[in-house]
PyMOL commands that place a pseudoatom at each C-alpha (Angstrom):
pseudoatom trace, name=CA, resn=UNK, resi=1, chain=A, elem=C, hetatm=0, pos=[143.290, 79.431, 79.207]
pseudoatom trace, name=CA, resn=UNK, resi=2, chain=A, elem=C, hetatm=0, pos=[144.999, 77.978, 81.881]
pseudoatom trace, name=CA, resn=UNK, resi=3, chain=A, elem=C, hetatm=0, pos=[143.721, 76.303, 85.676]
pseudoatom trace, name=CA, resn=UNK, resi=4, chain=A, elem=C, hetatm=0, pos=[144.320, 77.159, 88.989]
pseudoatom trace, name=CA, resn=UNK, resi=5, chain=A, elem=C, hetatm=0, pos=[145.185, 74.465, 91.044]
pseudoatom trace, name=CA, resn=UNK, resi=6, chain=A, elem=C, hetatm=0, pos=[141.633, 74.004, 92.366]
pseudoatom trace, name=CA, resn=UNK, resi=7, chain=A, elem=C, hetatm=0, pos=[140.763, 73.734, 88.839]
pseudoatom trace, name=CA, resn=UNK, resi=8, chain=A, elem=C, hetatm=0, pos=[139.015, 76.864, 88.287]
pseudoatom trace, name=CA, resn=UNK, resi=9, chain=A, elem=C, hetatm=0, pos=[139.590, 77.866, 84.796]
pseudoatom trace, name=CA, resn=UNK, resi=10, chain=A, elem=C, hetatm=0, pos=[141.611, 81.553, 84.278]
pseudoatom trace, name=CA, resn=UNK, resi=11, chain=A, elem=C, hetatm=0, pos=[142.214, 83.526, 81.572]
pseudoatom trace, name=CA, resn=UNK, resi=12, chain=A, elem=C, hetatm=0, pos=[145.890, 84.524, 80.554]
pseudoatom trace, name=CA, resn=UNK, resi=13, chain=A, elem=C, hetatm=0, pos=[148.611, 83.434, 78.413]
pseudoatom trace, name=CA, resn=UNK, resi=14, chain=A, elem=C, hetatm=0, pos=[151.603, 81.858, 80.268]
pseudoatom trace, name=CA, resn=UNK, resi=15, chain=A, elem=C, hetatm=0, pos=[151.171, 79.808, 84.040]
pseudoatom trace, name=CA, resn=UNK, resi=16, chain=A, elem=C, hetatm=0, pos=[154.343, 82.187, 85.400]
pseudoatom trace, name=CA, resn=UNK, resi=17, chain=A, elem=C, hetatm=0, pos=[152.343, 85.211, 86.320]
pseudoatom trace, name=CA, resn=UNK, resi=18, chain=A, elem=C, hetatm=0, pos=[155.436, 87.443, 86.926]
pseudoatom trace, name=CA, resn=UNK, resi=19, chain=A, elem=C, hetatm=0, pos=[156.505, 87.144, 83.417]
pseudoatom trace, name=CA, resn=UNK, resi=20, chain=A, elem=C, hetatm=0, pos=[156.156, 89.175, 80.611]
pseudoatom trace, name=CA, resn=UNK, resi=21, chain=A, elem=C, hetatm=0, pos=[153.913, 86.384, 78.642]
pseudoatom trace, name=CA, resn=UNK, resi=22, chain=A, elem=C, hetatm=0, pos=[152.343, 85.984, 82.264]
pseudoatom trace, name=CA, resn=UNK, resi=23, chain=A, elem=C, hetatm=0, pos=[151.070, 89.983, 82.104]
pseudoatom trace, name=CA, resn=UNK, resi=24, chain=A, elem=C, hetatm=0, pos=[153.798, 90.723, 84.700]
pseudoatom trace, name=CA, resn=UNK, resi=25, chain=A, elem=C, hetatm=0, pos=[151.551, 90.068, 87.399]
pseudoatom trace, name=CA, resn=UNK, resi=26, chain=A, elem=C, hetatm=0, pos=[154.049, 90.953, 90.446]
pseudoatom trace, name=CA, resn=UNK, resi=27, chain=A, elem=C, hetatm=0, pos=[152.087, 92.672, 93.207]
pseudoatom trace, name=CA, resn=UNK, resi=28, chain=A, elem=C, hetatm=0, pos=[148.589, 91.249, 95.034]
pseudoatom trace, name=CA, resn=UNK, resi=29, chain=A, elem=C, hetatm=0, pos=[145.909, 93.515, 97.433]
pseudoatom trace, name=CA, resn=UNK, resi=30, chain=A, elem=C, hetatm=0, pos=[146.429, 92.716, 101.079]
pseudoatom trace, name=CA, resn=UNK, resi=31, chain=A, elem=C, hetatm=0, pos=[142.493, 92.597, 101.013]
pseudoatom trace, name=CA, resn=UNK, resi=32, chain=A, elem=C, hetatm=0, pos=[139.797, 90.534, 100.628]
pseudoatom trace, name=CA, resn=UNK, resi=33, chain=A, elem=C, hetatm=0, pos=[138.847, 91.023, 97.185]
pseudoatom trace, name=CA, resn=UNK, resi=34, chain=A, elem=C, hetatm=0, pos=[140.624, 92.207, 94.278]
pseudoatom trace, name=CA, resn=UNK, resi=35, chain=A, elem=C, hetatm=0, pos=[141.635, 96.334, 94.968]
pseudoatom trace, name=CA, resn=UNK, resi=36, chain=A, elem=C, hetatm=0, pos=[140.738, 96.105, 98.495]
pseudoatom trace, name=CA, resn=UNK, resi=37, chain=A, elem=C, hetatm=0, pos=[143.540, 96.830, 101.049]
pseudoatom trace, name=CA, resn=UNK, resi=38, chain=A, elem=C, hetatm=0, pos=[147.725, 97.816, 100.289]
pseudoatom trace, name=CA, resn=UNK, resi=39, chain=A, elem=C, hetatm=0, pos=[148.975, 96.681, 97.245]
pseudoatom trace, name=CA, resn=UNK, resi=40, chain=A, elem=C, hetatm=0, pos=[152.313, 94.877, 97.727]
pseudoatom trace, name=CA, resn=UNK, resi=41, chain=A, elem=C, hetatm=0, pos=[154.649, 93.231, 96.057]
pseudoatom trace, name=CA, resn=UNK, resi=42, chain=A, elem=C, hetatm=0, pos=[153.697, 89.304, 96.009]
pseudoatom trace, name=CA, resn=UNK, resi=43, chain=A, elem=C, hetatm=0, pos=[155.447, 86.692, 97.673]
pseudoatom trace, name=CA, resn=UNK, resi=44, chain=A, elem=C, hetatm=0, pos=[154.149, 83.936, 95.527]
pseudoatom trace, name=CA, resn=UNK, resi=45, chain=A, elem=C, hetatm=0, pos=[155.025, 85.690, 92.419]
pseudoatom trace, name=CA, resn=UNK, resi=46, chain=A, elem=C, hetatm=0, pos=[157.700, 83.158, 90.713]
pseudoatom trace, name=CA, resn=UNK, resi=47, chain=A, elem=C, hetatm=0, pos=[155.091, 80.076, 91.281]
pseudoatom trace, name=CA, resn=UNK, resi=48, chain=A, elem=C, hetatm=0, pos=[153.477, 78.791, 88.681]
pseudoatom trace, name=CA, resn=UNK, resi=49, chain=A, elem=C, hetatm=0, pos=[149.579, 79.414, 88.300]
pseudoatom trace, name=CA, resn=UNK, resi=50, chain=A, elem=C, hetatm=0, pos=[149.133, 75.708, 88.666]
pseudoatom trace, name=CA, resn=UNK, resi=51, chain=A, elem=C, hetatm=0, pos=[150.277, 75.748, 91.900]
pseudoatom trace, name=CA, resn=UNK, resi=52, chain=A, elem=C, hetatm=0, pos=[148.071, 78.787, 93.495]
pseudoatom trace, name=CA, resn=UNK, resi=53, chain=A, elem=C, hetatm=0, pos=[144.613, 78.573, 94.373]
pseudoatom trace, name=CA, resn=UNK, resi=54, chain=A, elem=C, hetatm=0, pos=[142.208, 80.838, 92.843]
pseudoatom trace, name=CA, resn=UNK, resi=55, chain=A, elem=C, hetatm=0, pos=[141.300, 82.898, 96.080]
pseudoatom trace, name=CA, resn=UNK, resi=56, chain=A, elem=C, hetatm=0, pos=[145.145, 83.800, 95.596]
pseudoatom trace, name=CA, resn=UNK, resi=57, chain=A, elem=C, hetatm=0, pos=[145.483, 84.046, 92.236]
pseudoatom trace, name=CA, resn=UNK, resi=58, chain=A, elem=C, hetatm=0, pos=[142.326, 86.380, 92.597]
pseudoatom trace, name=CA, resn=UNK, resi=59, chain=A, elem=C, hetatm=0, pos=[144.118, 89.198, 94.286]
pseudoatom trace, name=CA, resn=UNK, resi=60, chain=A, elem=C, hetatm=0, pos=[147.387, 89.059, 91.681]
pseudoatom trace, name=CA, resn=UNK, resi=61, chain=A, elem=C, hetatm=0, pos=[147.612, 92.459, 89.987]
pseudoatom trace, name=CA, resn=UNK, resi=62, chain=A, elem=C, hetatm=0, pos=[150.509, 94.698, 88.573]
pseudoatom trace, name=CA, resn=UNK, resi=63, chain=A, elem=C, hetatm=0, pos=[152.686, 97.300, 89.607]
pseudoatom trace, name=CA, resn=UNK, resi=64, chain=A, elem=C, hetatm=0, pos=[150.064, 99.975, 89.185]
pseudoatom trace, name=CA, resn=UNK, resi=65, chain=A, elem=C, hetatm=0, pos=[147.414, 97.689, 90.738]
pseudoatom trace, name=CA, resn=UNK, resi=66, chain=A, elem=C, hetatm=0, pos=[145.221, 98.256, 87.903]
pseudoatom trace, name=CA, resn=UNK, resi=67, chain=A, elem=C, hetatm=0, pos=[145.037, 95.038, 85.997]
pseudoatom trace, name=CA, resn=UNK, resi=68, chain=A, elem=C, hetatm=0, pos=[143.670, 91.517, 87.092]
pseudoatom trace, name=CA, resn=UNK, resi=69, chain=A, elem=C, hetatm=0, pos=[143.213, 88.131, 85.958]
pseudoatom trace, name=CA, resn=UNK, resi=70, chain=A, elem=C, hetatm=0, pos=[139.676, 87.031, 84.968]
pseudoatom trace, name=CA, resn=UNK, resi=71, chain=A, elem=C, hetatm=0, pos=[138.056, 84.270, 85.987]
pseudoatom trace, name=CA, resn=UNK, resi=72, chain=A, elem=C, hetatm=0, pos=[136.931, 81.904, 82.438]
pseudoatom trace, name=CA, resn=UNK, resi=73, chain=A, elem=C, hetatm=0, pos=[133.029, 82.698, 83.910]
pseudoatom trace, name=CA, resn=UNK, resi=74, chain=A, elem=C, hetatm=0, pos=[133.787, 86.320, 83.620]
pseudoatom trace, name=CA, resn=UNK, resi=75, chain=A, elem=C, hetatm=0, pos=[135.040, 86.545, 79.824]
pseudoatom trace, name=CA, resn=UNK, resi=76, chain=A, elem=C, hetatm=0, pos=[132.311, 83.838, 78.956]
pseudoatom trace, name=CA, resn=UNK, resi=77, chain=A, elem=C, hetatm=0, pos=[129.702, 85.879, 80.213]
pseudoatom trace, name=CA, resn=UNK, resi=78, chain=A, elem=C, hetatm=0, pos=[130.782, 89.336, 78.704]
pseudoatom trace, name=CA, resn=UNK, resi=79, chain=A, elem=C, hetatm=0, pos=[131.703, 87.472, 75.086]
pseudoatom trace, name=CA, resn=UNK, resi=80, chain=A, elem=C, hetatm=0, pos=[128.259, 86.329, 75.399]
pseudoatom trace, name=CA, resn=UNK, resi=81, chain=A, elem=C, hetatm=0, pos=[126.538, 89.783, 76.095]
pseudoatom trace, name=CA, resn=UNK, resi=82, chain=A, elem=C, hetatm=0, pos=[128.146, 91.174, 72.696]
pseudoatom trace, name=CA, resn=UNK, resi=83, chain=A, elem=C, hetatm=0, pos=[127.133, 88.261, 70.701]
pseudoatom trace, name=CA, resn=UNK, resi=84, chain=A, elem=C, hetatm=0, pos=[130.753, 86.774, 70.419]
pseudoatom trace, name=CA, resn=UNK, resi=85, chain=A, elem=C, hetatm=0, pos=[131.789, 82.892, 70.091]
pseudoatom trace, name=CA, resn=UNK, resi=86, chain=A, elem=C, hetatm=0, pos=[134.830, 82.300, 71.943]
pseudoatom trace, name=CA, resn=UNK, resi=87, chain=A, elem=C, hetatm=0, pos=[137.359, 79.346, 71.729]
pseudoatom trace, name=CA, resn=UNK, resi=88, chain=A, elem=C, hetatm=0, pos=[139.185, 79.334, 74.702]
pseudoatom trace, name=CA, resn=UNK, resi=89, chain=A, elem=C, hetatm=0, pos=[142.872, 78.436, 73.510]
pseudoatom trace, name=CA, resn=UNK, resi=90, chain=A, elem=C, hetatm=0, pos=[144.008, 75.502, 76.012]
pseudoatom trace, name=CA, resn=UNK, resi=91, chain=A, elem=C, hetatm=0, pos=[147.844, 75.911, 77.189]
pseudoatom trace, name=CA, resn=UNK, resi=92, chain=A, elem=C, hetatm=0, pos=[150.356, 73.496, 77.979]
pseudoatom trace, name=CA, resn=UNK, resi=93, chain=A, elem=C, hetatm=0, pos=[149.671, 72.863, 81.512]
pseudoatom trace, name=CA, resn=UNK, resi=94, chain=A, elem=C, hetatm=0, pos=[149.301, 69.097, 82.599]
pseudoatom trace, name=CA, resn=UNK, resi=95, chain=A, elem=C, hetatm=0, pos=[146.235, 70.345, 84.780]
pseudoatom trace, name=CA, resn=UNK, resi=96, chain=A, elem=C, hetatm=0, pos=[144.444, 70.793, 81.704]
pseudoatom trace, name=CA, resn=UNK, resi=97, chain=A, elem=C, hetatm=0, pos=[144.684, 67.239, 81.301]
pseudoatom trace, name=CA, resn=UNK, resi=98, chain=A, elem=C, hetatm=0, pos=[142.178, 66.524, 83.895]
pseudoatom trace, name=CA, resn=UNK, resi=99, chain=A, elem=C, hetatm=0, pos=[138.645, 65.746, 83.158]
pseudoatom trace, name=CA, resn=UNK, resi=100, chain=A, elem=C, hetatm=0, pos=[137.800, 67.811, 86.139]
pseudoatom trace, name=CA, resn=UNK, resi=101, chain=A, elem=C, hetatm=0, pos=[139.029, 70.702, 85.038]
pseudoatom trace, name=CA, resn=UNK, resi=102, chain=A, elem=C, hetatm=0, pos=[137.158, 69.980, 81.765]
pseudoatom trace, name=CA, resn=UNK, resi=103, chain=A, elem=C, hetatm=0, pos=[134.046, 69.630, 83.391]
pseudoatom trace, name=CA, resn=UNK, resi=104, chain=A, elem=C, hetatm=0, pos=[134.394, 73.063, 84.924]
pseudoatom trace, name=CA, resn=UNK, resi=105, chain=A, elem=C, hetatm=0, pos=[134.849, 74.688, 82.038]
pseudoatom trace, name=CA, resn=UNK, resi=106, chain=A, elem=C, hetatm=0, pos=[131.554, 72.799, 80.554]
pseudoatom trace, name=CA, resn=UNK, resi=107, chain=A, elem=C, hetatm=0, pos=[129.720, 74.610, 83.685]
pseudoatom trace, name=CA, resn=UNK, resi=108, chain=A, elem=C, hetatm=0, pos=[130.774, 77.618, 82.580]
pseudoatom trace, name=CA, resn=UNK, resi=109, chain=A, elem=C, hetatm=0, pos=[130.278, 77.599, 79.118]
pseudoatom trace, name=CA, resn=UNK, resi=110, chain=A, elem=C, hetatm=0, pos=[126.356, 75.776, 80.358]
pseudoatom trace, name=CA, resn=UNK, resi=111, chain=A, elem=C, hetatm=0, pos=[125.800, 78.728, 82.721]
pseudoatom trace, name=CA, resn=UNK, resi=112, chain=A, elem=C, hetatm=0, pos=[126.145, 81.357, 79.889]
pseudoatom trace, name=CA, resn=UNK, resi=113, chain=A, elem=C, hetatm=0, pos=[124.583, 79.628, 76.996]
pseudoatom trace, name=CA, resn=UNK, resi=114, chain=A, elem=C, hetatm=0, pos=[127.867, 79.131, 75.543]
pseudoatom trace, name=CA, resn=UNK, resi=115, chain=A, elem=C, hetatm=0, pos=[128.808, 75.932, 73.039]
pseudoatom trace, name=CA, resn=UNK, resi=116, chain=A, elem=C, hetatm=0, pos=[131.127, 73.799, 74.371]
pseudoatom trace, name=CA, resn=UNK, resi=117, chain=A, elem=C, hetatm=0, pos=[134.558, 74.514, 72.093]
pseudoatom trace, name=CA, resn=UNK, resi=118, chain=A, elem=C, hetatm=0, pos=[138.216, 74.820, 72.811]
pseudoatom trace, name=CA, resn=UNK, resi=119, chain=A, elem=C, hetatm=0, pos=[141.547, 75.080, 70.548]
pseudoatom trace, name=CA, resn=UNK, resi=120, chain=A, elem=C, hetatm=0, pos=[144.769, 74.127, 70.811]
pseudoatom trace, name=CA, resn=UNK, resi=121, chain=A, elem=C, hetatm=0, pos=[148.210, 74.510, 69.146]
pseudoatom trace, name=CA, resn=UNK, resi=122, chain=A, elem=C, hetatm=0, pos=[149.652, 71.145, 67.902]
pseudoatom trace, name=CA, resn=UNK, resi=123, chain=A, elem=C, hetatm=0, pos=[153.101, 71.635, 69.295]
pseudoatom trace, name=CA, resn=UNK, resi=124, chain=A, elem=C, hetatm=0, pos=[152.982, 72.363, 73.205]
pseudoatom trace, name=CA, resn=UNK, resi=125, chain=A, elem=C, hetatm=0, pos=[152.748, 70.047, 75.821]
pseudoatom trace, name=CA, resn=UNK, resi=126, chain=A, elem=C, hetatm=0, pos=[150.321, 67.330, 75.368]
pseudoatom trace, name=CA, resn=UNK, resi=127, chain=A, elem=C, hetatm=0, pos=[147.780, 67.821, 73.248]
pseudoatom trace, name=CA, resn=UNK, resi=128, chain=A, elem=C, hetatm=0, pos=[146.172, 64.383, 72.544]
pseudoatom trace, name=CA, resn=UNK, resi=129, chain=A, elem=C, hetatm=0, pos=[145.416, 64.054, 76.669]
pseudoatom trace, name=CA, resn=UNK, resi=130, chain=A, elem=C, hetatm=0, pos=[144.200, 67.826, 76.281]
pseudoatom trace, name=CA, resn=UNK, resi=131, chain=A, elem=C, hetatm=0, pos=[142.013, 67.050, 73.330]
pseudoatom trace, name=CA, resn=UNK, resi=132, chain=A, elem=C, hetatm=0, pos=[140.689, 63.631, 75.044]
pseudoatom trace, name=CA, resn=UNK, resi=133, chain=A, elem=C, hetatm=0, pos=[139.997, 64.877, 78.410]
pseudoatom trace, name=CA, resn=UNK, resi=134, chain=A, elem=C, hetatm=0, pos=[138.179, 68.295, 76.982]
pseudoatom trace, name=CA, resn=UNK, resi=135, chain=A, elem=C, hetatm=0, pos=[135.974, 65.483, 74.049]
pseudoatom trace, name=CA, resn=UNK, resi=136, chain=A, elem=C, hetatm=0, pos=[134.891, 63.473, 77.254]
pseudoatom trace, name=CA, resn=UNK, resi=137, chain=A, elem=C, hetatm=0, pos=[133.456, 66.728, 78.396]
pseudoatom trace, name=CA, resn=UNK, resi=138, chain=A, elem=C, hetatm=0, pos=[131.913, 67.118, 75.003]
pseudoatom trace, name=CA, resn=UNK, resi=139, chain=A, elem=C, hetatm=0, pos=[133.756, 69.687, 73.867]
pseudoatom trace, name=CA, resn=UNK, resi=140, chain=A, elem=C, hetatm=0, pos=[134.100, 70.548, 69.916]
pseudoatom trace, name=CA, resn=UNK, resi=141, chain=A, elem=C, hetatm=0, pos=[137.997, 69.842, 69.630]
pseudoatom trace, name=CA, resn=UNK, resi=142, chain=A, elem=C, hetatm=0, pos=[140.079, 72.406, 67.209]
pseudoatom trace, name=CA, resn=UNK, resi=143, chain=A, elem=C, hetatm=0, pos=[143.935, 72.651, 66.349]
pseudoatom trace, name=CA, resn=UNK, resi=144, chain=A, elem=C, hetatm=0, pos=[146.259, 74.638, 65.087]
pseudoatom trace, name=CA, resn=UNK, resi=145, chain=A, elem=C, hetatm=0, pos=[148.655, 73.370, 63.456]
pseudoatom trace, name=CA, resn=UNK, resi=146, chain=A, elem=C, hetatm=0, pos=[152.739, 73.467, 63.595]
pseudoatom trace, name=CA, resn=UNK, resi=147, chain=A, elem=C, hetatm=0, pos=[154.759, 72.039, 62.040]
pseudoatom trace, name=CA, resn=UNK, resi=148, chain=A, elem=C, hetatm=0, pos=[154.364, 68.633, 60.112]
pseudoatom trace, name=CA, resn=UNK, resi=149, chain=A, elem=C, hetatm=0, pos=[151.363, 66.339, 60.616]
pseudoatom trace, name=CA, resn=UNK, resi=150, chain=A, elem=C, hetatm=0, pos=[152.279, 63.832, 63.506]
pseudoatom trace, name=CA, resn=UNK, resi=151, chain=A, elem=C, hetatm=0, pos=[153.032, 60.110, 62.200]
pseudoatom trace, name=CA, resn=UNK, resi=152, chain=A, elem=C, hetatm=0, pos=[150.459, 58.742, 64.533]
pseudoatom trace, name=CA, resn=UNK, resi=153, chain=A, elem=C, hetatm=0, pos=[147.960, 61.437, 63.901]
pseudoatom trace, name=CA, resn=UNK, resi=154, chain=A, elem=C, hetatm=0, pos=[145.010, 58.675, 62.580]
pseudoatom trace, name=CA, resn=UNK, resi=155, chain=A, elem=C, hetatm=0, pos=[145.450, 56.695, 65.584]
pseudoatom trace, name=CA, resn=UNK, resi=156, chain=A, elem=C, hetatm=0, pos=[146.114, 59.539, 68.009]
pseudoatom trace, name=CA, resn=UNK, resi=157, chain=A, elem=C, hetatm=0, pos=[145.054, 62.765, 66.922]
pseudoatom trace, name=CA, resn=UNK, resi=158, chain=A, elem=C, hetatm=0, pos=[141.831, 62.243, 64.782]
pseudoatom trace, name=CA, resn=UNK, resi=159, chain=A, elem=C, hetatm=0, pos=[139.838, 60.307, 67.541]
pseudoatom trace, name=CA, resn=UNK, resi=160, chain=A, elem=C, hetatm=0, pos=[140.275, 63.396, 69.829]
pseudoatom trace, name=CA, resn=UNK, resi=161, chain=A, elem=C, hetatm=0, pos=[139.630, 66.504, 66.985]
pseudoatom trace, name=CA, resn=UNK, resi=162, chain=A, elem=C, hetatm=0, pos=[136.887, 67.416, 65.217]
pseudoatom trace, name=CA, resn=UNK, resi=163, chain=A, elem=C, hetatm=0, pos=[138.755, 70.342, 63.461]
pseudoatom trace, name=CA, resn=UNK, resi=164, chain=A, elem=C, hetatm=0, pos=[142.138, 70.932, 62.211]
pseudoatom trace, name=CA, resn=UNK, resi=165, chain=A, elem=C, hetatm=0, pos=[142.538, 74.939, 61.212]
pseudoatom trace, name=CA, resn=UNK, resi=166, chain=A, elem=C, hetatm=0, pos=[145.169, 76.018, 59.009]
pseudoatom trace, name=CA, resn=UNK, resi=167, chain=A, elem=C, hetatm=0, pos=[146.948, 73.981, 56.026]
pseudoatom trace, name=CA, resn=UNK, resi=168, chain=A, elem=C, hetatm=0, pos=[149.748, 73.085, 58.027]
pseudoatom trace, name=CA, resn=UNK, resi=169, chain=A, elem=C, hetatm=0, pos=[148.787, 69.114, 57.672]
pseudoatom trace, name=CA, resn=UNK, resi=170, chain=A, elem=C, hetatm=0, pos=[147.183, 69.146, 54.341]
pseudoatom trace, name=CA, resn=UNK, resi=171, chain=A, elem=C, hetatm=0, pos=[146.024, 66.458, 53.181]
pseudoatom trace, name=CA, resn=UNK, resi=172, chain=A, elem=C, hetatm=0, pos=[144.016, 65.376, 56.347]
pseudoatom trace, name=CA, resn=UNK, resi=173, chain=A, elem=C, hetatm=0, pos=[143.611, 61.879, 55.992]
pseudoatom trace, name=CA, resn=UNK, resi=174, chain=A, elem=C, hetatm=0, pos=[140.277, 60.969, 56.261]
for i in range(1, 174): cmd.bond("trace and resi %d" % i, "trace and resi %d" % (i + 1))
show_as sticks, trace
zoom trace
């Protein structure tokens, strides 16, 4: 999961649309909505998802114009239709930092019924300020772990987590 930079939360795996992690999202609808009008290639293609709004990010697409980039609302709602619990996996974008941006994501997850949980690999940008900001939405906290447990992890890590998955840091202090 990654943000917009109006703080609307997206789905997709790397903030550089145009790359292969990205979903090689190169080419936008000249429309109004997503599939309306010519499909060209997209000027804005190299920026960072962080730095587009969403009514831009909206009309992103690839070169055959068939696939999109769905709003968090969107996969909440259809995960919740087939009976699924999701943990949206937070990426290393400082915009996911925010408390804002946390607080949208608690709307959505409100609007569909959905329990307020996230995840997060250990060793990517800035977890603790990830964890904190998502826990002062209420969020349940999770991470995965990489590599060895941090040093500080009682003092930094285990106010902000309510769940560490894997075996990676075994034994979790208590």
């Amino acid at each position: 999961m990654l943000s917009t930079s109006d703080l609307v939360p997206i789905v997709n795996h790397s903030p550089v649309l145009s790359s292969f992690l990205g979903g090689k999202f190169t080419h936008r609808w000249t429309g109004p909505e997503w599939g309306e009008g010519a499909l060209i290639l997209d000027p804005n293609r190299d920026k960072g998802v962080g730095a587009r709004k969403w009514a831009d990010v909206a009309l992103v697409t690839d070169v055959t114009g068939s696939r999109r980039i769905r709003p968090l609302a969107e996969h909440v709602k259809q995960g919740v239709e087939l009976g699924v619990i999701q943990y949206p996996e937070a990426k290393a974008q400082p915009l996911l930092e925010s408390e804002t941006f946390w607080h949208n994501v608690g709307v959505v997850m409100d609007q569909f019924g959905h329990p307020r949980v996230m995840m997060m690999l250990s060793g990517h940008g800035h977890p603790t300020r990830t964890f904190a900001a998502a826990k002062a939405q209420g969020f349940h906290t999770a991470v995965l772990p990489r590599g060895n447990r941090p040093v500080d992890y009682a003092t930094r890590w285990a106010p902000v987590l309510d769940a560490v998955w894997g075996t990676a840091w075994n034994p979790i202090p208590k």
